[in-house]
C-alpha positions in Angstrom: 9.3 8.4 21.7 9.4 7.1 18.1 5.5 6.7 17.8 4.5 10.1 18.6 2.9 11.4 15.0 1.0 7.5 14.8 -0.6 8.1 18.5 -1.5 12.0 17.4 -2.8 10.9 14.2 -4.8 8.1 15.9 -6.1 10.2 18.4 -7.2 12.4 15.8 -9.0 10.2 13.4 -10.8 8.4 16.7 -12.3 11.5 17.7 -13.5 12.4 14.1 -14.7 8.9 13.2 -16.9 8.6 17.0 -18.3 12.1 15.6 -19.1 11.1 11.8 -20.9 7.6 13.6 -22.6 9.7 15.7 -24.2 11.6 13.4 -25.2 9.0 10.9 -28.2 9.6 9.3 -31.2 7.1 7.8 -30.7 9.2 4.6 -28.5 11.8 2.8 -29.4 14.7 0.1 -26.6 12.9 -2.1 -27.3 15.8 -5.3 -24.8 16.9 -6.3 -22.0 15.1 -4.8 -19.3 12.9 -6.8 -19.2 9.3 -7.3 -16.4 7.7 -5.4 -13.0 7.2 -7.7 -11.0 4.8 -6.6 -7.4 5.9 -5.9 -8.4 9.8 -6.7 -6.4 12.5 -4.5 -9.3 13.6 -2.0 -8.4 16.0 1.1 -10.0 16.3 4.9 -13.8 16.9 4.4 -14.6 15.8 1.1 -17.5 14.5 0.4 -18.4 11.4 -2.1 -21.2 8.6 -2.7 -20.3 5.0 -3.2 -22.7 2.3 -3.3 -25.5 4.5 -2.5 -24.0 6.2 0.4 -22.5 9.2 1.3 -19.3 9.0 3.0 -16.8 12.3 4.4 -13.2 11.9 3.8 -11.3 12.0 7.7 -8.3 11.8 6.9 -6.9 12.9 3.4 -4.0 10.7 2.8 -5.8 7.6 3.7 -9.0 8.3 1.6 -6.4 8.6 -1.3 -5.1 5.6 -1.3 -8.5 3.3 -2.3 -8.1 -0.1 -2.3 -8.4 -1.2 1.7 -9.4 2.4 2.0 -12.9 2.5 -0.4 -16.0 4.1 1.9 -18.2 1.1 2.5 -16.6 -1.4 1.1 -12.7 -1.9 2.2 -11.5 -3.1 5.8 -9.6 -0.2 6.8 -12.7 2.1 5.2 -13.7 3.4 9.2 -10.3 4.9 9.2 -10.6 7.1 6.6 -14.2 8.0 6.1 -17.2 8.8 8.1 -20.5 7.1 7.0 -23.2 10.2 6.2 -25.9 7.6 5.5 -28.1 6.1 2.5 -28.8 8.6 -0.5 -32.3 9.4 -0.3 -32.5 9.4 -3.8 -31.8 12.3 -5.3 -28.5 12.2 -6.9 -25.5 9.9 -6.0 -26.2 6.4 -6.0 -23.8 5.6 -9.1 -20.4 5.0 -9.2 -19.2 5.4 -12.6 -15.9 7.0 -11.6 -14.8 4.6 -9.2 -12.2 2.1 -10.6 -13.3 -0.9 -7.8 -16.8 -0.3 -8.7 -17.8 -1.7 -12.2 -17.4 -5.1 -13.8 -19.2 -7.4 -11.2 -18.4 -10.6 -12.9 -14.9 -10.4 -12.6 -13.9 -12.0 -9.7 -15.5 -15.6 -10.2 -14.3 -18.7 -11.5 -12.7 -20.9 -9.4 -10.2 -22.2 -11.5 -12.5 -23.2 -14.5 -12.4 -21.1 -17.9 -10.4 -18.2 -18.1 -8.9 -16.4 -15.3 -10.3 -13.3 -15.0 -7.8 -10.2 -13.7 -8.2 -9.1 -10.0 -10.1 -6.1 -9.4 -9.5 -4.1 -5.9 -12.3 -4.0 -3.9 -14.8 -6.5 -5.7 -15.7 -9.6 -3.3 -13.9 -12.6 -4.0 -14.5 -16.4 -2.4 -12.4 -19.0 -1.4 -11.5 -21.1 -4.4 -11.8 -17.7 -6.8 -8.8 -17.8 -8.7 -7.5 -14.6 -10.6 -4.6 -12.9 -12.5 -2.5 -10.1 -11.1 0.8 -8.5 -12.8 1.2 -12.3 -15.0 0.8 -14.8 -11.8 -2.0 -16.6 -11.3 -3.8 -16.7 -7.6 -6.2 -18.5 -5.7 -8.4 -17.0 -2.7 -7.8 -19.4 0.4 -10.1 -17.0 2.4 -13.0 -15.0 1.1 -12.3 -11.4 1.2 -13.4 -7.7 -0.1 -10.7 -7.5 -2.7 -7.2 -7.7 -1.0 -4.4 -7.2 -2.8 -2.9 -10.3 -3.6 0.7 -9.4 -2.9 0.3 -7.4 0.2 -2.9 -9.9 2.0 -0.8 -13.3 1.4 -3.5 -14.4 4.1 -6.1 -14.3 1.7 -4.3 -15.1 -1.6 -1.6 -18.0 -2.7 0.4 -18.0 -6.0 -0.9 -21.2 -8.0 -0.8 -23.0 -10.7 -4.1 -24.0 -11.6 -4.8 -23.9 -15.3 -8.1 -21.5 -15.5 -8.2 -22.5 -19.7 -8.2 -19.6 -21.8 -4.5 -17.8 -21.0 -6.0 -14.7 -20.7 -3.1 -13.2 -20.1 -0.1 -15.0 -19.8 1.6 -14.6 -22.6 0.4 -10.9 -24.9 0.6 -12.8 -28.0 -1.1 -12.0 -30.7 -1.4 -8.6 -29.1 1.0 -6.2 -30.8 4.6 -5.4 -29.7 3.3 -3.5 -26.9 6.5 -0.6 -25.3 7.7 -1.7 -21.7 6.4 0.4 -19.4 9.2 2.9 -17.6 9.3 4.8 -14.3 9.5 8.4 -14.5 8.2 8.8 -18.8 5.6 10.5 -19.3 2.4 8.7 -21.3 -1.2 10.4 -22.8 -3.9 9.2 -22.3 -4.9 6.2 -24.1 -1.2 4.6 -24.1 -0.8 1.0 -23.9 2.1 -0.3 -22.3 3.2 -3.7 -21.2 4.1 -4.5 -17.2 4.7 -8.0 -15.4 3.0 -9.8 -18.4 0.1 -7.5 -18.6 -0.8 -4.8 -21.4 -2.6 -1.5 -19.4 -4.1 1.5 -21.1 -3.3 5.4 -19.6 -7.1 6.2 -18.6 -5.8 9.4 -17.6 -2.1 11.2 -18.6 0.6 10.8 -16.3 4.5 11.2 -16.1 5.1 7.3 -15.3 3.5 6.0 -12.6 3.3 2.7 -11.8 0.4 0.3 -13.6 -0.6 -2.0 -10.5 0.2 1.1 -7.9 -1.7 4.1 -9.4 -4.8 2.3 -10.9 -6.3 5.9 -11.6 -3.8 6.5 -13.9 -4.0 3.0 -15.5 -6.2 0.3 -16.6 -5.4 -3.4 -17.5 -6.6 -4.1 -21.1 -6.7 -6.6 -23.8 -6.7 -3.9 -26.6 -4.2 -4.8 -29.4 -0.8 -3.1 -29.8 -1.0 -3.3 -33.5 2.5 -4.7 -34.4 3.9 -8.3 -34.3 4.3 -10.0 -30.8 4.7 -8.8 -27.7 7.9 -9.1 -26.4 8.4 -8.3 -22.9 7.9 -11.1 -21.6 11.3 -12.9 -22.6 13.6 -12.1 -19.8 12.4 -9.0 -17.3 15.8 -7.9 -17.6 15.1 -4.0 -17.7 15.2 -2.9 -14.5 11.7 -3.6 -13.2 11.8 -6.6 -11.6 15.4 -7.5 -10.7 15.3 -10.7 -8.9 18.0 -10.0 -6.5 18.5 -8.2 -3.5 20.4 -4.9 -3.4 21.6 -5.4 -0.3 24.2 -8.2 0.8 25.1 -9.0 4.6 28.0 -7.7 4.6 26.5 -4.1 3.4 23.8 -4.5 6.1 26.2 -4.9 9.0 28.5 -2.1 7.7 25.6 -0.1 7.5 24.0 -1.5 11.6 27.0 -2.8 13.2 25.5 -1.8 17.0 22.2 -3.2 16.2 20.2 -5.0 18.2 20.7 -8.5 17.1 16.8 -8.7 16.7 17.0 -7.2 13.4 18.6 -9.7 11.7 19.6 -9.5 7.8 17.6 -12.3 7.2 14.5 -11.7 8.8 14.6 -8.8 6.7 15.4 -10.4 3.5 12.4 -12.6 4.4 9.6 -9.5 5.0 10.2 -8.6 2.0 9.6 -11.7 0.3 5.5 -10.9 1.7 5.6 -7.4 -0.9 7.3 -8.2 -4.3 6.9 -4.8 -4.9 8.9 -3.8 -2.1 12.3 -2.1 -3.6 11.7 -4.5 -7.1 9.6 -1.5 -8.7 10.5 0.6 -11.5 14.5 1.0 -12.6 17.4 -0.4 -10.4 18.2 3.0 -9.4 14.6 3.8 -8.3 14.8 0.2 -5.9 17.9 1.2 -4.4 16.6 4.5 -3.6 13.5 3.0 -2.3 15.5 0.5 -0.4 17.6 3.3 0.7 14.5 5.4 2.1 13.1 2.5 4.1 15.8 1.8 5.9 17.0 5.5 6.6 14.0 5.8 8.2 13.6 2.6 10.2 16.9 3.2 11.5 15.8 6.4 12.7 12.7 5.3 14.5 14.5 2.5 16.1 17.7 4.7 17.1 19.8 3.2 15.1 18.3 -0.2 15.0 18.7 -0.2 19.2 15.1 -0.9 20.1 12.9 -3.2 19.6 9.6 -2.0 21.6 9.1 2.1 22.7 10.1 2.9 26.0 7.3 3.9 27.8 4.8 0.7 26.4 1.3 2.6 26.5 -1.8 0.6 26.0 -2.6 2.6 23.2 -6.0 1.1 23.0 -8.5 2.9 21.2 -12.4 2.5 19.3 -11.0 2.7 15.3 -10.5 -0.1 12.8 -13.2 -2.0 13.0 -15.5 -4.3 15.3 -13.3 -7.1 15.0 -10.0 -4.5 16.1 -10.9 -4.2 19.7 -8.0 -4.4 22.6 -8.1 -7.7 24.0 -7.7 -8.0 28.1 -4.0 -7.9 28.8 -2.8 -7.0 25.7 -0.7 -3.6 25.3 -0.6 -2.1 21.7 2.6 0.3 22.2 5.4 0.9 19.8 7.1 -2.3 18.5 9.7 -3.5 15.3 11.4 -1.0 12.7 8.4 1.5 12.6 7.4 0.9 16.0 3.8 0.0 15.3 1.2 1.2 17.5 -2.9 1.1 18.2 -4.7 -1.9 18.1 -6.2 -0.4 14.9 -2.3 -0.7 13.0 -2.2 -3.8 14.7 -5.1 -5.0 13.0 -4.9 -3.9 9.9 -1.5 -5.3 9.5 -2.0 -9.2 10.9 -5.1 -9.0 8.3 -2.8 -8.1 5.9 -0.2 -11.1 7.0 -2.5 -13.5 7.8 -1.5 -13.0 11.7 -3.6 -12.4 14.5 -1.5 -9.3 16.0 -4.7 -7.9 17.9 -4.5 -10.7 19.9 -0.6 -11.7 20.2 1.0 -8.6 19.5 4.2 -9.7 21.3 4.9 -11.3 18.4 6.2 -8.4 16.6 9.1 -8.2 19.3 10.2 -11.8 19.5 9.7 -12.6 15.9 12.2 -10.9 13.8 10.7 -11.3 10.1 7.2 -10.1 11.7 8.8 -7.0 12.9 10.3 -6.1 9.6 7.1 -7.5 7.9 4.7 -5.0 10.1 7.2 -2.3 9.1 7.4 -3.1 5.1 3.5 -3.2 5.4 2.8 0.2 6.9 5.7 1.2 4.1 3.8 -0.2 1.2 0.4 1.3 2.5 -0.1 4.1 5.0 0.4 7.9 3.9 -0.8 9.2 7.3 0.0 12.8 7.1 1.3 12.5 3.6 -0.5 12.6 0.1 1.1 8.8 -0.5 2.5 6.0 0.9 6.5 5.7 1.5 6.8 3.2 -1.6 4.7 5.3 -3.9 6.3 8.5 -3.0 9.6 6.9 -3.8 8.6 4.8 -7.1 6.7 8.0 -8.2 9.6 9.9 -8.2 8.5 12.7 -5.0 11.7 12.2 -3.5 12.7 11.2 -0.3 10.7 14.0 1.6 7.8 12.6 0.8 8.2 9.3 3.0 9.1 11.7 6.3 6.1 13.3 4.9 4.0 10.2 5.5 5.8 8.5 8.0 5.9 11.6 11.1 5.3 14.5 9.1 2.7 16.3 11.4 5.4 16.8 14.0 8.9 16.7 12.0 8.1 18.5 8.6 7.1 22.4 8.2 9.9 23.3 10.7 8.6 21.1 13.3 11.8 19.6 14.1 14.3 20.2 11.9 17.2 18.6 13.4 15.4 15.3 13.4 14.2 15.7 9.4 18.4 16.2 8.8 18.9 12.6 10.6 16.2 11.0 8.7 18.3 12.6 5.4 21.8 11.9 6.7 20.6 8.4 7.0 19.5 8.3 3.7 22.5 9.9 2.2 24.6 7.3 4.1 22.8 4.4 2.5 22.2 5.8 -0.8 26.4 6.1 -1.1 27.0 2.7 -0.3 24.4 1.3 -2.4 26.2 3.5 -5.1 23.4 5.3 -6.3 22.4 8.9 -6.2 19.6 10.5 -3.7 17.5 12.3 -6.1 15.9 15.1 -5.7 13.5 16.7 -2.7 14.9 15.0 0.7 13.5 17.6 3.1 9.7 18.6 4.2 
């Protein structure tokens, strides 16, 4: 009962993925279509090349996101884009736009010379070691580009020394301006985030450097002053080490919880997506914390079940050869977002290193694998939205927005009001306690 807008959705994008395969062809007239851009806004039906194919967007809020969702080249690609076919060689063929698709020698290295910064969607191997947002990683598996904060499967923080300090440090760069949630910056802006200077490719009113990578590029360009100097203490907001929750909160907040969804197995999801209520000001991660947990509690009633009711196979043909249902195994609604598919199943162990296709009884008899399949679909799945829950709420489009993306096919547009207002008085609730205002836009 709690899984209804993930099983429509589904349903949906199966049907018009088995259509777009069907009707593959050995070549596409590519003139005239756009290169790929790599975490552009694109809606149902748009068309783009990438890599020399032509791919049609499915499903709008997916093809949005880029990353996992580039056409051809990320794992959860088949979700959100049908494959046309090869350009037969008349326009296409170049992706110039696309932010995952230029600089080919990044990604090498393995730990000797300088580090080179990690690019979504370029192919890594194991041993490659990178940079991302001032830490240093290694690839323990070889992969198309994963995130190294969200797949800790593929990546682990280390301290190899690559030479060089490419960017550990920004001095001798200029006293490059913290970048702040919410301000607005022109294109060609430098700011400093996590240890890393980026450059505004395109104007924006604050988004976030390593989230929007449209918006923003990482750079080595000089500030032109005398010594960066935000690397001293992190102390302004945007990356608060503690948690804005304590235990006590939490169980004022649940107190007829199950006992499944413990504090701690919460408190240790999130430790799997640093970004994960540490982004942007203090206010902005207790609203973000605040949202996440409004709306778990509501798909759980109240933090009451653990699995859906009903428990559906909900076994269907998307995600991917390696996705299929195995024999015996039911994919129905399980954990804080009640996860569902075999296709969110697989997405999400790839992304935690787990192998939920095959033991997805996990999510309901490990606690911090429940919360962690919830955080993930959180930190990246818009479904009916035009962003994911955590960008909606770090981007400042208001709590609405994460409804939006979570159920909003069914709840939002007057679908069901009543159940919007319990999402909101949820949020409301929380917000109070955390003693920080709602902001602005709650409804859809």
């Amino acid at each position: 009962m709690y899984i209804s807008f993930k099983r429509s959705l589904s349903r949906a994008a199966t049907g018009l993925l088995v259509l777009g395969l069907a009707s593959v062809a050995s070549a596409y007239d590519c003139n005239g279509i756009n290169a790929y851009s790599n975490g552009a806004s694109y809606t149902n039906g748009a068309t783009v090349t990438n890599h020399g194919s032509a791919y049609r967007c499915l499903v709008g809020g997916w093809c949005s996101i880029g990353g996992a969702y580039e056409p051809g080249v990320g794992w959860a690609a088949a979700n959100a884009w049908s494959n046309l076919g090869q350009c037969n060689g008349s326009g296409g063929g170049n992706n110039n736009g696309g932010g995952s698709n230029n600089g080919g020698d990044t990604g090498s290295g393995g730990g000797s010379g300088s580090c080179s910064p990690w690019v979504a969607g370029q192919w890594y191997n194991e041993g490659d070691v990178v940079t991302y947002n001032g830490a240093t990683y290694v690839a323990e598996h070889e992969n198309p580009g994963y995130d190294p904060v969200i797949s800790t499967w593929f990546w682990e923080p280390t301290s190899q020394n690559c030479g060089g300090g490419n960017d550990g440090g920004n001095n001798g760069g200029g006293n490059c301006a913290a970048w702040v949630a919410g301000q607005w910056y022109n294109e060609g802006d430098i700011v400093t985030y996590n240890g890393t200077r980026y450059v505004a490719e395109h104007e924006n009113p604050g988004y976030d450097p390593v989230i929007s990578t449209w918006f923003w590029e990482p750079t080595q360009q000089s500030c032109d002053g005398n010594g960066g100097g935000d690397n001293g203490g992190n102390d302004g907001g945007n990356n608060n080490t503690g948690f804005h929750i304590s235990e006590q909160q939490f169980n004022q907040l649940f107190p007829n919880r199950n006992p499944f969804y413990t504090y701690q197995g919460f408190v240790d999801a999130t430790k799997s997506f640093p970004a994960f209520a540490k982004t942007g000001s203090i206010e902005t991660q207790k609203r973000e914390l605040a949202a996440a947990l409004a709306n778990f509690k509501h798909e759980t009633g109240d933090f009451v079940h653990i699995t859906e009711i009903a428990k559906g196979e909900y076994c269907g043909n998307w995600g991917g050869a390696d996705c299929g249902c195995r024999p015996g195994k039911k994919y129905y609604g399980r954990g804080p977002i009640q996860l569902s598919w075999n296709g969110n199943y697989c997405a999400a162990g790839k992304a935690l290193g787990l192998d939920l296709v095959g033991n997805p009884d996990i999510v309901e008899q490990n606690s911090t694998v429940a919360w962690e399949t919830a955080i993930w679909f959180w930190m990246t799945q818009s479904g009916a939205g035009n962003d994911t829950p955590h960008n909606a709420m770090v981007n400042g489009r208001g709590f609405g927005e994460t409804i939006r993306s979570i159920n909003g096919a069914l709840e939002c547009n007057g679908g069901y009001p009543n159940k919007v207002q319990s999402r909101i008085n949820n949020y409301l609730a929380i917000t109070r306690l955390l003693g920080v205002s709602a902001g602005s836009n709650l409804g859809c």
